[in-house]
C-alpha positions as CSV (number, residue, x, y, z in Angstrom):
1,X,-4.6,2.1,-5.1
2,X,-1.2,4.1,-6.8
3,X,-1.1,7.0,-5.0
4,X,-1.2,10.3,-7.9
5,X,-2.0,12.6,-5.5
6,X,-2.8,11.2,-2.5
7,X,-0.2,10.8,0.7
8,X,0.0,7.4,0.4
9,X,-0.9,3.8,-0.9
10,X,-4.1,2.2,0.7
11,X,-4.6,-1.2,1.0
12,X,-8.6,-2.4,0.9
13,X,-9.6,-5.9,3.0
14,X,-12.5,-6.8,0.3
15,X,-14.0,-9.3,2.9
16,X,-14.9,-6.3,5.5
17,X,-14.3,-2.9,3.4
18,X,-11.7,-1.8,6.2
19,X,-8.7,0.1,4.3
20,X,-5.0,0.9,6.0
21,X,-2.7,3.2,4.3
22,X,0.8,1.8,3.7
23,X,4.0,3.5,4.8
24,X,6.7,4.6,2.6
25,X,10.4,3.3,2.7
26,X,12.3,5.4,5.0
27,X,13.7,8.1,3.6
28,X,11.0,8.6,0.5
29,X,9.3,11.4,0.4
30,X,6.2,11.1,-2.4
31,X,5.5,14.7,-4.8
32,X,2.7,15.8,-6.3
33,X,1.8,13.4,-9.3
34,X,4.0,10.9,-7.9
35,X,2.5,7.6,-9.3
36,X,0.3,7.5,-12.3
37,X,-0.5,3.6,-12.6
38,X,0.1,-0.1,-10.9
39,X,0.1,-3.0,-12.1
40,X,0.1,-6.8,-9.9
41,X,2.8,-9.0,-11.3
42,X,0.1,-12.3,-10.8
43,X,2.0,-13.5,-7.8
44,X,3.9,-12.1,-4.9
45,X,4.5,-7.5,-5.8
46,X,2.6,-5.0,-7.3
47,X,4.5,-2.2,-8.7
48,X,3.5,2.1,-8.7
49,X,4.8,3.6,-12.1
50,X,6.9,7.1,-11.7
51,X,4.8,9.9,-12.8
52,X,7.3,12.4,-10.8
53,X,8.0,9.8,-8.0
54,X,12.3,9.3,-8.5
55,X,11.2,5.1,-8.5
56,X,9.5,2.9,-9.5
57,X,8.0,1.5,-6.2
58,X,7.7,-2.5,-5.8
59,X,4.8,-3.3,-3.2
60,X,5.2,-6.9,-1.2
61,X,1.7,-7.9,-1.1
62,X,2.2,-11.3,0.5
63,X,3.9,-9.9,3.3
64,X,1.7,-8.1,6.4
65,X,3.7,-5.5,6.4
66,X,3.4,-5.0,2.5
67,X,7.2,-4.0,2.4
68,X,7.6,-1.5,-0.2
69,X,11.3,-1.1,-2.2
70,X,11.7,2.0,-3.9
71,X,14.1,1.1,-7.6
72,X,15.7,4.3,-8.5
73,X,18.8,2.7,-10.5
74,X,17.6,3.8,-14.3
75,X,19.7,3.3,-17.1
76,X,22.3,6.0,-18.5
77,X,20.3,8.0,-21.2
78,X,16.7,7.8,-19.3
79,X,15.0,11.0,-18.4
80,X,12.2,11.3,-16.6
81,X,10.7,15.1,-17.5
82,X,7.9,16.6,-15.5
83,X,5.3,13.3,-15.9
84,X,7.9,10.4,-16.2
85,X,6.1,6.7,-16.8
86,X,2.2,6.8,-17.7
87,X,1.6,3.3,-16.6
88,X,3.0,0.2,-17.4
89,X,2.6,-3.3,-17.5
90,X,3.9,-7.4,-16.6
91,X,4.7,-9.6,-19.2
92,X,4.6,-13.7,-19.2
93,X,8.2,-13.6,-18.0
94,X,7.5,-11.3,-14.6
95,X,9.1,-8.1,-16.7
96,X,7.7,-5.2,-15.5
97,X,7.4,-2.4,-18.7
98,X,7.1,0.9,-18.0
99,X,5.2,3.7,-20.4
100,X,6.8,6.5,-21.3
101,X,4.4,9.3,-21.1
102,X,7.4,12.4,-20.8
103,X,10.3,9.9,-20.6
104,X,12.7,9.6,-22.8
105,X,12.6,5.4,-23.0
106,X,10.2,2.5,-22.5
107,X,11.9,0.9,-19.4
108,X,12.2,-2.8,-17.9
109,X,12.0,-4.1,-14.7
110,X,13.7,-7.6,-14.2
């Protein structure tokens, strides 16, 4: 579940109900409002849109770790503002689109 509020990502096991809550990169430290969507790319990561998170936060799922890689490299021109990226979403080609909700941009995700 993206995390808007909460201290961090948890992970549900649908055969048993048991949930775990993920660990952040080192180094990131999540704010108040800091994701406001996910979305599952249909195959290996599912990805936590910036609300005011500085990343967009890619989510191993096939790993049993669930290694989480935060991509904070935006293009020259994009602002964030106080409630960045909406929600987003994964085209046919694995692209990952984010919403602009205060941002200045719609941005992609190769």
């Amino acid at each position: 579940m993206p995390p808007y509020n909460a201290a961090a990502v948890v992970r549900i096991d649908t055969t048993d109900g048991s949930m775990i809550a993920l660990s952040w990169p080192e180094g990131f430290s999540k704010q108040v409002r800091g994701f406001a969507g996910g979305v599952f790319d249909g195959n290996t990561f599912v990805w936590l849109m910036p609300a005011s998170a500085p990343c967009a936060m890619r989510i191993n799922v096939t790993e049993g770790n669930h290694t989480m890689t935060c991509f904070a490299k935006w293009p020259t021109g994009v602002s964030g503002g106080n409630f960045g990226f909406a929600g987003g979403n994964v085209d046919r080609l694995g692209r990952v689109w984010l919403v602009p909700y205060d941002a200045t941009h719609v941005v992609t995700i190769d």
